[in-house]
MDTraj code that builds the backbone (N, CA, C; nanometers):
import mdtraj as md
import numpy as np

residues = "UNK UNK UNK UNK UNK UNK UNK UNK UNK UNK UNK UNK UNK UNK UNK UNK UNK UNK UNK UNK UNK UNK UNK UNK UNK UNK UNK UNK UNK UNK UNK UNK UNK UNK UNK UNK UNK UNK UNK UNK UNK UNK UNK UNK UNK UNK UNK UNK UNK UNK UNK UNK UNK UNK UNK UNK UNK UNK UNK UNK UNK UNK UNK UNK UNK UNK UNK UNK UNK UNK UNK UNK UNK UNK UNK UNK UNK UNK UNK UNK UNK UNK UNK UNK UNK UNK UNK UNK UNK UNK UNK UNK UNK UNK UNK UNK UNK UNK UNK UNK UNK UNK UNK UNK UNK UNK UNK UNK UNK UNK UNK".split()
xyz = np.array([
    [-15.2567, -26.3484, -4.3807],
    [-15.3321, -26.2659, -4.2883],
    [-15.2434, -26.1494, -4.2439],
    [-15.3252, -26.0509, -4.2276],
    [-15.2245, -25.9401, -4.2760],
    [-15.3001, -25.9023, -4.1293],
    [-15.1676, -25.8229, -4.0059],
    [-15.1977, -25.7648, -3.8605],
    [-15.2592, -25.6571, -3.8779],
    [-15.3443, -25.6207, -3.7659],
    [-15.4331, -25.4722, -3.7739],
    [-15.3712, -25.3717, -3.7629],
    [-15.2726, -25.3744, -3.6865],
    [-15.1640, -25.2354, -3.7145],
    [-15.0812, -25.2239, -3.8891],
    [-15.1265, -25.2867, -3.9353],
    [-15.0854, -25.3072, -4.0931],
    [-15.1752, -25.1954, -4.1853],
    [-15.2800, -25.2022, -4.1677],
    [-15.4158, -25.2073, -4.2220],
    [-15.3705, -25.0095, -4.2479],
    [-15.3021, -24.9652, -4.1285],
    [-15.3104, -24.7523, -4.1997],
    [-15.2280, -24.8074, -4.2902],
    [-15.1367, -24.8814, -4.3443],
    [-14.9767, -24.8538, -4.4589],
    [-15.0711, -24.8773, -4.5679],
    [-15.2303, -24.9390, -4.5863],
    [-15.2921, -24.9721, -4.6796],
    [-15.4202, -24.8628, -4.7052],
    [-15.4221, -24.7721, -4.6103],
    [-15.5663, -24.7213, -4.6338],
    [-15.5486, -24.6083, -4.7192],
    [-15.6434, -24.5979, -4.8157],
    [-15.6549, -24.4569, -4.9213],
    [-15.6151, -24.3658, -4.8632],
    [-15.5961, -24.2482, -4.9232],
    [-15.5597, -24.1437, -4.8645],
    [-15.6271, -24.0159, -4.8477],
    [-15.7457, -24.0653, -4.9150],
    [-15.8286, -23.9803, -4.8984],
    [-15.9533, -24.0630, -4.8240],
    [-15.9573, -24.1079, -4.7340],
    [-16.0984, -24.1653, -4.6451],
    [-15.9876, -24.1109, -4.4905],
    [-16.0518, -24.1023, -4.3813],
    [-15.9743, -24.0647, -4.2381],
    [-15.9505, -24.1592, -4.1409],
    [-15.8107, -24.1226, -4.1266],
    [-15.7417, -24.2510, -4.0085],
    [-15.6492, -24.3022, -4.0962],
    [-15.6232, -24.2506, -4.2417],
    [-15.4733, -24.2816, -4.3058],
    [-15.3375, -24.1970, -4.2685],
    [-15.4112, -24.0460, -4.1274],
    [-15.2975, -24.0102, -4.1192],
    [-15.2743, -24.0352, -3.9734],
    [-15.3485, -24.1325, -3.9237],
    [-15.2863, -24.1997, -3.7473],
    [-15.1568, -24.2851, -3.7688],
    [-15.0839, -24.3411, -3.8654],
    [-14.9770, -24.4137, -3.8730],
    [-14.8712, -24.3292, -3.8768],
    [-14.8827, -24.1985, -3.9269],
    [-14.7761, -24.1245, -3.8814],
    [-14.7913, -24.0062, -3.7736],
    [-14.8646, -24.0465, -3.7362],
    [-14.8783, -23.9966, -3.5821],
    [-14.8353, -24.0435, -3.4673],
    [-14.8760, -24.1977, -3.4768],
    [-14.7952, -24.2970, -3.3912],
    [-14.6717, -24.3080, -3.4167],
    [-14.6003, -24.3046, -3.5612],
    [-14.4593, -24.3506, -3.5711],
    [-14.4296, -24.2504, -3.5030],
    [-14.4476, -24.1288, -3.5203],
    [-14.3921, -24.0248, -3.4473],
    [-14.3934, -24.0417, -3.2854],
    [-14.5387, -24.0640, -3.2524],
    [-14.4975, -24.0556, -3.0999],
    [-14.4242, -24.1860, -3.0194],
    [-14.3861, -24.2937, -3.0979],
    [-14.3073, -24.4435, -3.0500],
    [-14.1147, -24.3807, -3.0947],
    [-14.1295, -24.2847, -3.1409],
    [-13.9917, -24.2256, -3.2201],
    [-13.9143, -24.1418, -3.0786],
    [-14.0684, -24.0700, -3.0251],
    [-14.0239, -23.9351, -2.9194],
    [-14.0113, -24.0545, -2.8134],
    [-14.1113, -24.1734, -2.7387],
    [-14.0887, -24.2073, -2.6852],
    [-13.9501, -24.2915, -2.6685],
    [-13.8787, -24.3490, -2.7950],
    [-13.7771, -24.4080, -2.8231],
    [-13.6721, -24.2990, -2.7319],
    [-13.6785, -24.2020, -2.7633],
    [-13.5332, -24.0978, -2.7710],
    [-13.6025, -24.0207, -2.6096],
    [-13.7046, -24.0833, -2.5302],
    [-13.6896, -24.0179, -2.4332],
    [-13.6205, -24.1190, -2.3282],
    [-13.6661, -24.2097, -2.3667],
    [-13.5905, -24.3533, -2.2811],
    [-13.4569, -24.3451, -2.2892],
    [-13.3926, -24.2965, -2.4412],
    [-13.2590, -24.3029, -2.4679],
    [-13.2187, -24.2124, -2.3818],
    [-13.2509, -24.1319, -2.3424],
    [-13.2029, -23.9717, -2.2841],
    [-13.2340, -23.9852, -2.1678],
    [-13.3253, -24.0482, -2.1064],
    [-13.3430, -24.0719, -1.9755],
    [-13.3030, -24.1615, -1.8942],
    [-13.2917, -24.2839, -1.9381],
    [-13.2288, -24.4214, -1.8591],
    [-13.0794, -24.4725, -1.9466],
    [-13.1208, -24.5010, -2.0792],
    [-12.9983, -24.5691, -2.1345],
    [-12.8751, -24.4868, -2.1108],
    [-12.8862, -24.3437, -2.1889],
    [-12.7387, -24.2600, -2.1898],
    [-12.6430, -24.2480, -2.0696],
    [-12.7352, -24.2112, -1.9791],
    [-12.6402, -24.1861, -1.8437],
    [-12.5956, -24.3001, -1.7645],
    [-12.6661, -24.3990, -1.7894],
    [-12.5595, -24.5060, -1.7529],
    [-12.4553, -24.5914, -1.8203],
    [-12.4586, -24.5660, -1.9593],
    [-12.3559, -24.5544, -1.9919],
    [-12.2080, -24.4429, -2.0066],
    [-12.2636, -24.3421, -1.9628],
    [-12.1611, -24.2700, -1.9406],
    [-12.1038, -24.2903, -1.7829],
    [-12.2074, -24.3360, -1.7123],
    [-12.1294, -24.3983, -1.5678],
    [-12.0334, -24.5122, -1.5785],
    [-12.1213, -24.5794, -1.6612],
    [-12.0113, -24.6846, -1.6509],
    [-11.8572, -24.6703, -1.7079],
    [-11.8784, -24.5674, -1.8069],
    [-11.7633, -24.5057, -1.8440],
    [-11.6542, -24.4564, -1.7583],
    [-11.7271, -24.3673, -1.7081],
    [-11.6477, -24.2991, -1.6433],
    [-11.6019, -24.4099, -1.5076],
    [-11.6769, -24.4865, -1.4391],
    [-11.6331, -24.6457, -1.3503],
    [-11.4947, -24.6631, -1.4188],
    [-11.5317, -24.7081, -1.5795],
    [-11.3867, -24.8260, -1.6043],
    [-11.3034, -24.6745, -1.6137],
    [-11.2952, -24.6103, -1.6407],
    [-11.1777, -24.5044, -1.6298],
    [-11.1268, -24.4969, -1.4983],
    [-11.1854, -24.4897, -1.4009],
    [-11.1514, -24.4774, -1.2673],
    [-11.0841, -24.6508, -1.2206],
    [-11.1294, -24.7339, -1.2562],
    [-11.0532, -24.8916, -1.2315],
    [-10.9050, -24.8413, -1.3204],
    [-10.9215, -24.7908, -1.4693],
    [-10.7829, -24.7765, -1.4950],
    [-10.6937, -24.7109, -1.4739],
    [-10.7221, -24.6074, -1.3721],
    [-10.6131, -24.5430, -1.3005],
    [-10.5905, -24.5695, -1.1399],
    [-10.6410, -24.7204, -1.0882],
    [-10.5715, -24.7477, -0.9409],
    [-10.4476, -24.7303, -0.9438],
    [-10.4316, -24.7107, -0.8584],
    [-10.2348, -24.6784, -0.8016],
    [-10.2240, -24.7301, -0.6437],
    [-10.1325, -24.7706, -0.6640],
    [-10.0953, -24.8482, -0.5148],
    [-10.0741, -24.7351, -0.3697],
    [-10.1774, -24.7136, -0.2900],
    [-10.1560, -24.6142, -0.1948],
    [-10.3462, -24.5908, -0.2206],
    [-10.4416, -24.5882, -0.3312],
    [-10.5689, -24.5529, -0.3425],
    [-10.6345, -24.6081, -0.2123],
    [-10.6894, -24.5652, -0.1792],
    [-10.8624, -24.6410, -0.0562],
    [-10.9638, -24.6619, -0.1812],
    [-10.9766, -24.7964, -0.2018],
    [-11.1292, -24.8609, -0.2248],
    [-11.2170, -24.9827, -0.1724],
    [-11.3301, -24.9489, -0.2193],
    [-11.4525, -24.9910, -0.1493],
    [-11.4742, -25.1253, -0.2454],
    [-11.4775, -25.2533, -0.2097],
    [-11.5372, -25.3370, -0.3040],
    [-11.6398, -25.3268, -0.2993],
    [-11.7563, -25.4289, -0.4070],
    [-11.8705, -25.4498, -0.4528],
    [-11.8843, -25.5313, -0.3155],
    [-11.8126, -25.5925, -0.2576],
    [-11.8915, -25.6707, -0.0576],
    [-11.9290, -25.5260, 0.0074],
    [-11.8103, -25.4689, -0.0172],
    [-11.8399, -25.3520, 0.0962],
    [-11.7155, -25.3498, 0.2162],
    [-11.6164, -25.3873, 0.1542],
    [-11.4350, -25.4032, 0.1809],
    [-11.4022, -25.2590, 0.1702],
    [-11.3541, -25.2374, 0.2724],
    [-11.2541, -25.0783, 0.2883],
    [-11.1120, -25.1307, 0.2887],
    [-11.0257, -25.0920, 0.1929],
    [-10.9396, -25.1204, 0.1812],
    [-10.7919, -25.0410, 0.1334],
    [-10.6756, -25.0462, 0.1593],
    [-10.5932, -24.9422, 0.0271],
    [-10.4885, -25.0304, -0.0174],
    [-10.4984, -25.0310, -0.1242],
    [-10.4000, -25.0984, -0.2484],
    [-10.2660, -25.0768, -0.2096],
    [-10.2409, -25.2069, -0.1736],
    [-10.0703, -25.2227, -0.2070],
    [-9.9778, -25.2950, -0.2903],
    [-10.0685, -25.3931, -0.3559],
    [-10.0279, -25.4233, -0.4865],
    [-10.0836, -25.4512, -0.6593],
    [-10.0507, -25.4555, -0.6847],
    [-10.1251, -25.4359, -0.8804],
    [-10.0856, -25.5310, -0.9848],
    [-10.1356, -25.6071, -0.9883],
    [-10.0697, -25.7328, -1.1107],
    [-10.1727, -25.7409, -1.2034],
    [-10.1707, -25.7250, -1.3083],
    [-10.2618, -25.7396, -1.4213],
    [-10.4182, -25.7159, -1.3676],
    [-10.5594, -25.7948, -1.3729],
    [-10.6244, -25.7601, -1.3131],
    [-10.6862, -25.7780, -1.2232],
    [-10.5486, -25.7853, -1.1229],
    [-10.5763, -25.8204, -0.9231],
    [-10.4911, -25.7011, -0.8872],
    [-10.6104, -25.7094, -0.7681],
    [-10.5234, -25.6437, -0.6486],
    [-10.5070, -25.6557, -0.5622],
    [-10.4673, -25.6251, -0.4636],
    [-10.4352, -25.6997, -0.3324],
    [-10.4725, -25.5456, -0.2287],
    [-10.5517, -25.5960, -0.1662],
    [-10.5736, -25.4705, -0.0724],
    [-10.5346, -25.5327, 0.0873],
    [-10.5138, -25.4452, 0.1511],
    [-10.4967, -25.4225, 0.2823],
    [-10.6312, -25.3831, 0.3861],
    [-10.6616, -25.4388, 0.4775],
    [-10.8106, -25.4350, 0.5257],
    [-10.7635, -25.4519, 0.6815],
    [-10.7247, -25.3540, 0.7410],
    [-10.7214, -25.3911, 0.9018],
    [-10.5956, -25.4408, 0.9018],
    [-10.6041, -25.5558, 0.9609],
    [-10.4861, -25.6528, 0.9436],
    [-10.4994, -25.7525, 0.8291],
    [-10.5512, -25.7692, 0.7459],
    [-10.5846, -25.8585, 0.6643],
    [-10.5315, -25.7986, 0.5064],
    [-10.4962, -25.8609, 0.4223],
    [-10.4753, -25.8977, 0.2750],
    [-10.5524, -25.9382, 0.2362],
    [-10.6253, -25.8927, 0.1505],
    [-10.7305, -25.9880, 0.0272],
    [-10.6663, -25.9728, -0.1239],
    [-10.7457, -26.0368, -0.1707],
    [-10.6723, -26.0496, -0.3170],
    [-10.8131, -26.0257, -0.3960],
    [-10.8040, -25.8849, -0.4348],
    [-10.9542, -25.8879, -0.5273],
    [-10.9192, -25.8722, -0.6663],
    [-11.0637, -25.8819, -0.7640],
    [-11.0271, -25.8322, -0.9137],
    [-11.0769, -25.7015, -0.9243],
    [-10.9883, -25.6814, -1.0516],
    [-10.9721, -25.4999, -1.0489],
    [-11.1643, -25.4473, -1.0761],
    [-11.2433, -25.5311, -1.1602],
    [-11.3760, -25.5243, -1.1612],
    [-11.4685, -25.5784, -1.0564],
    [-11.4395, -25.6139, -0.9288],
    [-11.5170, -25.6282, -0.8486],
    [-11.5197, -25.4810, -0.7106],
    [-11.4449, -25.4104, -0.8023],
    [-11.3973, -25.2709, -0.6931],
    [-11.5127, -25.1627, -0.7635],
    [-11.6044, -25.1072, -0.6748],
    [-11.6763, -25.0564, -0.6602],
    [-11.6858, -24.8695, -0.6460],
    [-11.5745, -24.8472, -0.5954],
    [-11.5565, -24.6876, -0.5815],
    [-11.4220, -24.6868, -0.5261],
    [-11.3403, -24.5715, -0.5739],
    [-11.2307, -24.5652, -0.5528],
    [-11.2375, -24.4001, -0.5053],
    [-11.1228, -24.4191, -0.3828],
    [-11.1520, -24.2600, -0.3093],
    [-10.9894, -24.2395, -0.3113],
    [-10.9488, -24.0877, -0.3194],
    [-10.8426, -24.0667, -0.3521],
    [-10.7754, -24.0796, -0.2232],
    [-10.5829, -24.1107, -0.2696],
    [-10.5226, -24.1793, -0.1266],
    [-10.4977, -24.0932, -0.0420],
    [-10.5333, -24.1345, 0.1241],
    [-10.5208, -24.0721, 0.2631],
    [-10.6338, -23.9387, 0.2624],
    [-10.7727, -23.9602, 0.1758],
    [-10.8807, -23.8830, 0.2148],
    [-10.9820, -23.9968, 0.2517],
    [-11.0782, -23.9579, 0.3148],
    [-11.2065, -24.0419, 0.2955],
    [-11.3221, -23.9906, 0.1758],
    [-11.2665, -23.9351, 0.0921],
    [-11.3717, -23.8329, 0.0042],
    [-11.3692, -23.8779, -0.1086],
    [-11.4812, -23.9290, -0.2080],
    [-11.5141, -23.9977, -0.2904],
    [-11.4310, -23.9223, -0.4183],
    [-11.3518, -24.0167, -0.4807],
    [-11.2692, -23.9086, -0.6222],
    [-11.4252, -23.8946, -0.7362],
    [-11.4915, -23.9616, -0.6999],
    [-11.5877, -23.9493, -0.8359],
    [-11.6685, -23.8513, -0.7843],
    [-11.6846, -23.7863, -0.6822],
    [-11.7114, -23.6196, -0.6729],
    [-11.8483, -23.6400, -0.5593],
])
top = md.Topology()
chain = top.add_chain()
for i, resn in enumerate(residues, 1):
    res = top.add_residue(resn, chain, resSeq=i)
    for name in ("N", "CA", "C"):
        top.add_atom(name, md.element.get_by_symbol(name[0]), res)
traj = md.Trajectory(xyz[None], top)
């Protein structure tokens, strides 16, 4: 049993409605590459540009964890860090850090 969207790859080519199958491929093609261009691309270039910004912490940075921790880095061991919070020390991972603002501003380095 052969599906009804099957049925244009079979129809003569001379009776009408053998050229709606490439009408549709076309418009599932534009819709493909508008999704790509609209939702997929740019968040992958965020996220890009995220892990670039995790790989340049430096001890002295202000960041914000994924809780919502204000903090500035005073130490760096593989992928922990240890932030400073008030009076408090936490010990976070370098991927649970959320935005990183450049050291002794309050102003977001990612612009």
């Amino acid at each position: 049993m052969i599906p009804t969207t099957l049925f244009f790859l079979f129809a003569p080519a001379g009776q009408p409605g053998g050229r709606g199958l490439g009408i549709f491929l076309f418009q599932m093609a534009a819709f493909i590459a508008i999704i790509y261009f609209l939702l997929i691309r740019p968040k992958v270039t965020q996220e890009k540009k995220h892990r670039e910004q995790l790989a340049q912490i430096r001890q002295g940075d202000e960041v914000v964890t994924m809780g919502g921790i204000v903090g500035r880095v005073v130490h760096i061991k593989d992928g922990v860090l240890t932030i400073k919070s008030g009076e408090s020390r936490l010990i976070v991972e370098r991927d649970r850090i959320a935005e990183v603002r450049s050291a002794g501003t309050g102003e977001s380095a990612a612009g």
